[in-house]
C-alpha positions as CSV (number, residue, x, y, z in Angstrom):
1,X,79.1,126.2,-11.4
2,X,80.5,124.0,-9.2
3,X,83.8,126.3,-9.2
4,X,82.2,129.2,-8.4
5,X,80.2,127.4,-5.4
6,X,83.7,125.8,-4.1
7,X,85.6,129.6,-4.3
8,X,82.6,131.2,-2.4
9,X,82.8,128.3,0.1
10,X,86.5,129.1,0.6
11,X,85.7,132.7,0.9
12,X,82.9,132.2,3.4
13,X,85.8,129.8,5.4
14,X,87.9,132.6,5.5
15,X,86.4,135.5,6.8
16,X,84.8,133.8,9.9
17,X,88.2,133.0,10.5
18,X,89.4,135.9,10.7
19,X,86.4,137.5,12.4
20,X,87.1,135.2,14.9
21,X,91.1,135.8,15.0
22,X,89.6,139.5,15.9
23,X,87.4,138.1,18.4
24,X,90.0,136.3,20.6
25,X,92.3,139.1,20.3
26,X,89.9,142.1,21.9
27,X,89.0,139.3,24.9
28,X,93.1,138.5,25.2
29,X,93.5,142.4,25.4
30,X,90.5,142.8,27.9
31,X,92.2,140.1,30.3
32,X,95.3,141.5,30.2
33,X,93.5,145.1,31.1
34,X,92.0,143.6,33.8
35,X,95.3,142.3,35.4
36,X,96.9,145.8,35.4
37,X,93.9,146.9,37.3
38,X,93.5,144.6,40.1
39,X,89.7,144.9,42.0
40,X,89.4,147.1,45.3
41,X,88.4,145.1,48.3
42,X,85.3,146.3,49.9
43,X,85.6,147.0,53.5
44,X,83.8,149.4,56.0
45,X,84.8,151.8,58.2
46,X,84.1,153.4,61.9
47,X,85.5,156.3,63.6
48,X,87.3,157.0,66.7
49,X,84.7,158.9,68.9
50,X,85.3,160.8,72.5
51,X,83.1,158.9,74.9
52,X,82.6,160.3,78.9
53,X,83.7,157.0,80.3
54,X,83.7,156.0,84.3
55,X,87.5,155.5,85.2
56,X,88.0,151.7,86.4
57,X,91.1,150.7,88.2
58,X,92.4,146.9,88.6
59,X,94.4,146.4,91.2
60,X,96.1,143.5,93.7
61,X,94.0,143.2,96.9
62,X,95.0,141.3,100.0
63,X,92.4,140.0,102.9
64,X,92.8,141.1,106.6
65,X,91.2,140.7,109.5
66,X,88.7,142.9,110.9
67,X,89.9,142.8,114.0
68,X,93.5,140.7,114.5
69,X,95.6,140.9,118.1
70,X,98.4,139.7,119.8
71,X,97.8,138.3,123.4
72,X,100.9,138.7,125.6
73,X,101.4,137.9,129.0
74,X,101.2,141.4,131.6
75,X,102.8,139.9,134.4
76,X,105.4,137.3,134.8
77,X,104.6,133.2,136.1
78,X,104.3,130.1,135.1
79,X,101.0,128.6,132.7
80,X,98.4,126.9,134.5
81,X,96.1,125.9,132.4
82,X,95.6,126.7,128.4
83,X,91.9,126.8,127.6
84,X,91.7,126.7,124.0
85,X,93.3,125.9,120.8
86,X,94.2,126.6,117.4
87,X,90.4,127.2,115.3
88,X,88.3,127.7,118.9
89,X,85.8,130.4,118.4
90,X,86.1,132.7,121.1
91,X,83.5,135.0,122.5
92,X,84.5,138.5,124.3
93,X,86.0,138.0,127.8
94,X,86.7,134.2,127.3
95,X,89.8,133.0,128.9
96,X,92.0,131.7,127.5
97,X,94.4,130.6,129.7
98,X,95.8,131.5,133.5
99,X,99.2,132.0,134.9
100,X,100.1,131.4,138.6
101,X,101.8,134.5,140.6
102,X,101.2,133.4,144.2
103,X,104.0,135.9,145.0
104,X,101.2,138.2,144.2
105,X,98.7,136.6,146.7
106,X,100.7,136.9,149.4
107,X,101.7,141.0,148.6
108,X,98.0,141.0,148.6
109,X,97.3,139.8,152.1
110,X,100.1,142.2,153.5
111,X,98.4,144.8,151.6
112,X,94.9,144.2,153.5
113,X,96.7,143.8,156.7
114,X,98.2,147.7,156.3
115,X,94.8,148.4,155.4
116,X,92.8,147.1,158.6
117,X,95.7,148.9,160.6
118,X,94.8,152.2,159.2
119,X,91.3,151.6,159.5
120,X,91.5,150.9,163.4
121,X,94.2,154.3,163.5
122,X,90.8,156.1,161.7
123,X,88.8,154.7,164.5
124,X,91.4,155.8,167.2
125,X,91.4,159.5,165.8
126,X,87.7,159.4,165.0
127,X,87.4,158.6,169.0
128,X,90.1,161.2,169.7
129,X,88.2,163.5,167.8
130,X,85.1,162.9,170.3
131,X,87.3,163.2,172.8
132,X,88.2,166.7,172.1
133,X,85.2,168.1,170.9
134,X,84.2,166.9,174.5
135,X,86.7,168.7,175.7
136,X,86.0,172.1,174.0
137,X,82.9,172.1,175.3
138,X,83.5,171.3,178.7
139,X,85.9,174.4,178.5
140,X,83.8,176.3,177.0
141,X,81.1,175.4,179.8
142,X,83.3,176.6,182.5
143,X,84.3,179.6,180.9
144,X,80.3,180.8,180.6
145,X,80.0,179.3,184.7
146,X,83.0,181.6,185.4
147,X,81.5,184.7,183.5
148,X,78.3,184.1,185.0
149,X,80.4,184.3,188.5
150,X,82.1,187.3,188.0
151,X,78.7,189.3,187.2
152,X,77.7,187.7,190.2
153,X,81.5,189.3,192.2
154,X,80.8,192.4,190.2
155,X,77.4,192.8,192.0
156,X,78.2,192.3,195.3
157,X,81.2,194.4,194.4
158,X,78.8,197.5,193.6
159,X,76.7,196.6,196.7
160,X,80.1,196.8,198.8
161,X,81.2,199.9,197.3
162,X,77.7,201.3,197.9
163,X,78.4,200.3,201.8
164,X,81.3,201.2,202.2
165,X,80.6,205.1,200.9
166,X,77.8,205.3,203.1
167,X,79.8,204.3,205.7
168,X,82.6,206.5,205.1
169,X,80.0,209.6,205.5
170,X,78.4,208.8,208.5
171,X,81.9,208.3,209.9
172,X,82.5,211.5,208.5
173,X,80.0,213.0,210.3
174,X,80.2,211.4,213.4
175,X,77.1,209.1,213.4
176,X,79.1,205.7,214.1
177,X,81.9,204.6,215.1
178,X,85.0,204.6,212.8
179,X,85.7,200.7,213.5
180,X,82.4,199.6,211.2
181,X,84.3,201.7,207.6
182,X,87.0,199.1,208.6
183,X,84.4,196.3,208.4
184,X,82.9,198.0,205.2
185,X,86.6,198.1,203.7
186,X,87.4,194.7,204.4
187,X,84.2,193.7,203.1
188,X,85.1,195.6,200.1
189,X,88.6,194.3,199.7
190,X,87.5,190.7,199.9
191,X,84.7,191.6,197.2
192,X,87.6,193.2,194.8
193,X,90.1,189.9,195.8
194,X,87.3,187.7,194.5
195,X,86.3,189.6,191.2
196,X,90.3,189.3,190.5
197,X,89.9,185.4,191.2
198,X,86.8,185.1,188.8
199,X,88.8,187.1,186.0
200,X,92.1,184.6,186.4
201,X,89.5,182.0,186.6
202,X,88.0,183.6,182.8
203,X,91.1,183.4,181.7
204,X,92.3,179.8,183.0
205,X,89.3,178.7,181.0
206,X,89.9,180.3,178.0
207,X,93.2,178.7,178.2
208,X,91.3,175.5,178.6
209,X,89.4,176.5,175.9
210,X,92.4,176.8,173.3
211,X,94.2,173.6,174.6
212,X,90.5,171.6,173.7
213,X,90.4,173.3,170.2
214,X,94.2,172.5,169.6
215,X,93.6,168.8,170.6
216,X,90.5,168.5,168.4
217,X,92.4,170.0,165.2
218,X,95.2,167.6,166.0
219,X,92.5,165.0,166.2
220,X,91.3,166.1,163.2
221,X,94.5,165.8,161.4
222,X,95.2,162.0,162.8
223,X,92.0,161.2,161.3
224,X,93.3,162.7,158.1
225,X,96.8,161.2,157.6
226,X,94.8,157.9,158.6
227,X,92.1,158.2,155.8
228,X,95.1,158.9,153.1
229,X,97.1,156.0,154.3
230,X,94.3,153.5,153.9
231,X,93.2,155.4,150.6
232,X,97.1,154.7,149.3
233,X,96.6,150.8,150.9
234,X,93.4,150.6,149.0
235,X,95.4,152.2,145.7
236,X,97.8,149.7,146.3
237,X,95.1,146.8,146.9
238,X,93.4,147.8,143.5
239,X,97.1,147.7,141.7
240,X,97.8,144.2,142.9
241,X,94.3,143.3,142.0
242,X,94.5,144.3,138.3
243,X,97.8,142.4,138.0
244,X,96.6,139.6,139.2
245,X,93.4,140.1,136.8
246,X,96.2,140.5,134.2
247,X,97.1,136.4,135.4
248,X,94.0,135.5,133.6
249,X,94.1,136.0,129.5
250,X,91.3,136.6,128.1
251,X,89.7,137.3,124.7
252,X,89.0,141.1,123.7
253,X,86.2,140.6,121.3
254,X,84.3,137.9,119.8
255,X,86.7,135.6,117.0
256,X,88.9,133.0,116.6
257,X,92.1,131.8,118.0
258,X,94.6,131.6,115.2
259,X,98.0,131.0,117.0
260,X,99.0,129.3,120.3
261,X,102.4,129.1,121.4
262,X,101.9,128.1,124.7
263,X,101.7,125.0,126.9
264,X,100.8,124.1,130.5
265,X,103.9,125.0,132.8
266,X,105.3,127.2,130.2
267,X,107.5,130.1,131.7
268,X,106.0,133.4,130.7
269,X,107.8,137.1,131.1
270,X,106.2,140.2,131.3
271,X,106.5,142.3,127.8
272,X,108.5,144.4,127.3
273,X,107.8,147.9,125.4
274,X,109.6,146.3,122.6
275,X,107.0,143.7,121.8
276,X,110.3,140.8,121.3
277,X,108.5,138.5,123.5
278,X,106.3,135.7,121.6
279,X,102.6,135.9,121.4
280,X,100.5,133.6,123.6
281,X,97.9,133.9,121.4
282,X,96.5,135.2,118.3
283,X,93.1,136.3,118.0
284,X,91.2,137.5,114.3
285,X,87.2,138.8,113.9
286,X,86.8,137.6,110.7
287,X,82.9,137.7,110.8
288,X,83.8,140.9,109.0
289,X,86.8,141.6,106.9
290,X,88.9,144.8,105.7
291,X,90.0,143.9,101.9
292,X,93.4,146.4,101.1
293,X,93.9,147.5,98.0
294,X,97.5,149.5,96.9
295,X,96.4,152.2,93.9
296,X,99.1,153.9,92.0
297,X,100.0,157.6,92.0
298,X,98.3,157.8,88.1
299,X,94.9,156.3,89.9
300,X,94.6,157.3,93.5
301,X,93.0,161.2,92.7
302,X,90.1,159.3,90.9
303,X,89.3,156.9,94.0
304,X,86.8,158.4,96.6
305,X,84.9,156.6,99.3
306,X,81.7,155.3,98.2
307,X,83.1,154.2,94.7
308,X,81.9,150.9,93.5
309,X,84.6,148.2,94.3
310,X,84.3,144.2,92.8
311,X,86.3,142.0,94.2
312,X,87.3,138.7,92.7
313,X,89.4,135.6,93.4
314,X,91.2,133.3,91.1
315,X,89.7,130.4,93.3
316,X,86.3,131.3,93.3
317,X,86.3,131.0,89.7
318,X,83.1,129.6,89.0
319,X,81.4,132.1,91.3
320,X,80.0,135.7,90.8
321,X,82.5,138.6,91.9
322,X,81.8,140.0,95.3
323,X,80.6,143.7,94.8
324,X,81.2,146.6,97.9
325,X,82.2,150.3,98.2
326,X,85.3,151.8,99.3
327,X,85.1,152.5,103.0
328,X,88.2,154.3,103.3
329,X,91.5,155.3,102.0
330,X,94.6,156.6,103.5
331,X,94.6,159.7,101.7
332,X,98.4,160.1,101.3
333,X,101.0,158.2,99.4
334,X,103.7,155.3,100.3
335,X,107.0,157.0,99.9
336,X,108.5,153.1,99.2
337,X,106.0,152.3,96.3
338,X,104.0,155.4,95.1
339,X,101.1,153.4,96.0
340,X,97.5,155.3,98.2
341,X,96.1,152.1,100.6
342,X,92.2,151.8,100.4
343,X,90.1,149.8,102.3
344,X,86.9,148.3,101.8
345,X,84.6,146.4,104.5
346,X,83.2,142.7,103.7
347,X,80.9,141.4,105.8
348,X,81.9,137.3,106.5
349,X,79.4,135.5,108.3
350,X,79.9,132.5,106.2
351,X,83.6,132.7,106.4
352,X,84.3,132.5,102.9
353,X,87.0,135.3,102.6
354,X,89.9,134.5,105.1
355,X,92.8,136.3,105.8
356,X,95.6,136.5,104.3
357,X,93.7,135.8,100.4
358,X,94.8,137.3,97.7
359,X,92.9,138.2,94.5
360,X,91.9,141.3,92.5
361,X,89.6,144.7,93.3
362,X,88.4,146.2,89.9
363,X,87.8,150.2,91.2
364,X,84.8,152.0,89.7
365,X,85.9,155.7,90.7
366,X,83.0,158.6,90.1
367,X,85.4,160.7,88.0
368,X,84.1,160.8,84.5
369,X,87.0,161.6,81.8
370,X,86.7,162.1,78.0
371,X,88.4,159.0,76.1
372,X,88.8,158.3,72.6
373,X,86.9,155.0,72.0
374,X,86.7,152.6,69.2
375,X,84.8,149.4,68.9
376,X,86.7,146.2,70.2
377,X,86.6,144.8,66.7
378,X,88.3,147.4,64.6
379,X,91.7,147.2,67.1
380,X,94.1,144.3,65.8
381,X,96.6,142.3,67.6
382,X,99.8,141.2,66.3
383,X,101.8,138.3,67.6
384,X,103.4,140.0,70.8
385,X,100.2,141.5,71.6
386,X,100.7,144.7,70.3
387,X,98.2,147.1,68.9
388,X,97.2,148.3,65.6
389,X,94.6,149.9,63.7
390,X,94.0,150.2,59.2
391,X,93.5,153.8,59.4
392,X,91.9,155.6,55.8
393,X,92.8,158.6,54.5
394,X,90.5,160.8,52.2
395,X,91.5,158.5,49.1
396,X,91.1,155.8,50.8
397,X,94.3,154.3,51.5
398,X,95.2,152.0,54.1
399,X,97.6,153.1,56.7
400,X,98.5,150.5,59.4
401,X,99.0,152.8,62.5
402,X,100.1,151.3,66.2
403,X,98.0,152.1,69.1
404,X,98.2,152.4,72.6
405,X,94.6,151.0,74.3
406,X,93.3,151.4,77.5
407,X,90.1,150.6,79.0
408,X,88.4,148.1,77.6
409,X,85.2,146.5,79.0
410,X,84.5,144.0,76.0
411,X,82.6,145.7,73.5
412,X,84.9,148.7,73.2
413,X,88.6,149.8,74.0
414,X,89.8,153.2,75.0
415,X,92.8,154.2,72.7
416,X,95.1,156.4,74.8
417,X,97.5,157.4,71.9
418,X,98.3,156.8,68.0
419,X,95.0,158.5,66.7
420,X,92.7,161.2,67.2
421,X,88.9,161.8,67.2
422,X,87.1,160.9,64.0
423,X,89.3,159.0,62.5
424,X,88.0,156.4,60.1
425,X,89.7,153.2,60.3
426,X,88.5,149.5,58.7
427,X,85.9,147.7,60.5
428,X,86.2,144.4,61.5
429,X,87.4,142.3,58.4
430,X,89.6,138.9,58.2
431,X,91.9,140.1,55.6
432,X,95.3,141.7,56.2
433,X,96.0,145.0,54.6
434,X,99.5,146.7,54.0
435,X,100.3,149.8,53.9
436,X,99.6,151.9,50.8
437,X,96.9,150.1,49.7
438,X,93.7,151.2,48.3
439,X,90.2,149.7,49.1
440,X,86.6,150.7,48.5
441,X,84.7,152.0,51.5
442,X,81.2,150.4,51.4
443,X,77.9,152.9,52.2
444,X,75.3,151.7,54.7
């Protein structure tokens, strides 16, 4: 009995030994299954989309004055006195300095002597002018006297005549004596003698009459040639005068003096057209300021004025951009650097911006283009800073593709070239993939 109970013992012993034997072997074979098939990494995907996206253009920009100008001397002297200094605000038509030209003082006295001699020869022909009108008239009074005397001769003429033909027939006839038609004739004669007098006499004052009128245009004329000669001593006068305004620099508009190269007693020469001479002066309007930006070739059709400009300067970091429009551009190219100038107008009343800064315009043009966009998170960087993308095909394999990005304002980036629209690619994930691989593309 005690056999039997000992062999079914053994029995019992050996077939949960071998059940478990079995056991280990299927989970040995299960593992090893499980090692040939690795597990797919879950990841999730986005796709390139085209997006209308406002062009932006970030470019160098310089400071300049509003208004900036040199301040040469016009004529040539020494300085006499120097008014103001480097940083002096200036208002329009300050002076700035003076420069003495005595030689010019002294051309002007001559000049204003010249002029109070043709002013007394306009008095002499004004008088002269008097004169001969006098004269004219006098002439002509005569004249009219003499006229009025030869009506008078070519009366008593008549009445002679009459006499004498009555005369002449009672002689005829017997009546009187022939010696009284030799009074009448004489009578007559010395009647026609004097209406030959009074006609020279007409013309004598007709003569007179010509000579008065050719004396009063002659008049006339003195009084002409002296009015142009004191108008060209006056010309002259107002010449010398703006040179010598020309001795006193002043300040065209309203701004500050940025450069002095002068002193007291200094020699100064007039300019020359060539501009080599020196500045005196230097004088900017920075209340308001022109900000210049070069665009390239590739950007300058986009920008228009009125587009949106920011400005911002690496030394102002810890202050808000400055924000404007274009105000102008040049609308043609640089030949030397490809490069379209635009302008934009500050206003500087603080004096914050001055000239000669430099920092950086970001251009918001109005022309809309069609990019292909993809979230800033699904775009990868390797260590030179180039870009790359896990692109999926249909059976979701990984393919590591290199891109070429553009725009990107932070929450997405424009890729220019390396895929096309709709495109899945893997979403942001902090594993590295290879090429080839398979993952599983998780469903929202």
């Amino acid at each position: 009995m005690n056999l039997g109970i000992k062999y079914l013992s053994l029995a019992l012993i050996l077939f949960i030994w071998i059940g478990f034997a079995s056991g280990c072997q299927v989970q040995t074979s299960s593992a090893e299954a499980n090692k040939q098939q690795p597990k797919l990494i879950p990841v999730k995907t986005v796709s390139v989309v085209s997006e209308d996206i406002e062009q932006t253009t970030v470019q160098p920009a310089t400071v300049h004055a509003f208004h900036e100008v040199e301040i040469r001397p016009k004529v040539t002297g020494y300085v006499y006195e120097v008014l103001v200094d480097i940083g002096d605000a200036v208002e329009k038509g300050d002076t700035l300095a003076t420069v003495d030209v005595p030689e010019m003082g002294k051309q002007r006295d001559v000049i204003n002597a010249r002029i109070l001699k043709y002013q007394t020869v306009e008095k002499q022909a004004d008088a002269g002018i008097d004169l001969a009108k006098a004269d004219v008239v006098s002439a002509e009074a005569r004249l009219a006297q003499t006229k009025s005397q030869l009506n008078q001769v070519e009366a008593s003429l008549a009445a002679q005549e009459a006499e004498f033909a009555r005369t002449q027939d009672l002689v005829n006839s017997q009546s009187i004596e022939r010696r009284l038609l030799d009074e009448a004739r004489k009578k007559r004669d010395s009647v026609l003698a004097s209406r030959e007098a009074t006609r020279s006499a007409i013309s004598s004052s007709e003569a007179d009459i010509n000579v008065a009128k050719a004396k009063l245009a002659s008049a006339v004329a003195d009084l002409t040639t002296a009015k142009a000669e004191t108008k060209i001593a006056l010309g002259q006068l107002a010449e010398i005068d703006v040179l010598i305004g020309y001795a006193t620099l002043k300040a065209p508009f309203k701004g500050v003096i940025t450069q002095r190269s002068v002193d007291p007693g200094t020699l100064v020469r007039e300019a020359d057209n060539s501009g080599s001479n020196k500045p005196l002066f230097m004088v900017s309007q920075n209340s308001k300021v022109r900000v210049h930006v070069n665009v390239p070739e590739t950007d300058a059709v986009s920008v228009n004025q009125g587009d949106a400009i920011t400005l911002s300067f690496p030394f102002f970091a810890n202050e808000k951009p400055i924000t404007g429009e274009v105000t102008r551009t040049s609308n043609s190219l640089d030949p030397s650097t490809r490069t379209m100038l635009v302008e934009s107008v500050f206003e500087n009343s603080d004096g914050k911006l001055l000239p000669g800064m430099f920092g950086q315009a970001a251009i918001k043009t109005s022309t809309k283009i069609a990019a292909k966009m993809l979230p800033a998170r699904a775009v990868r960087f390797d260590e030179s800073g180039n870009a790359y993308v896990y692109a999926l095909d249909e059976a979701e394999t990984v393919s590591v593709i290199a891109v070429t990005t553009g725009l990107d304002n932070g929450n997405t980036i424009e890729i220019v070239a390396g895929v096309e629209t709709n495109q899945r690619v893997i979403d942001t994930h902090l594993r590295r993939f290879t090429d080839g691989e398979k993952v599983t593309v998780l469903t929202e």
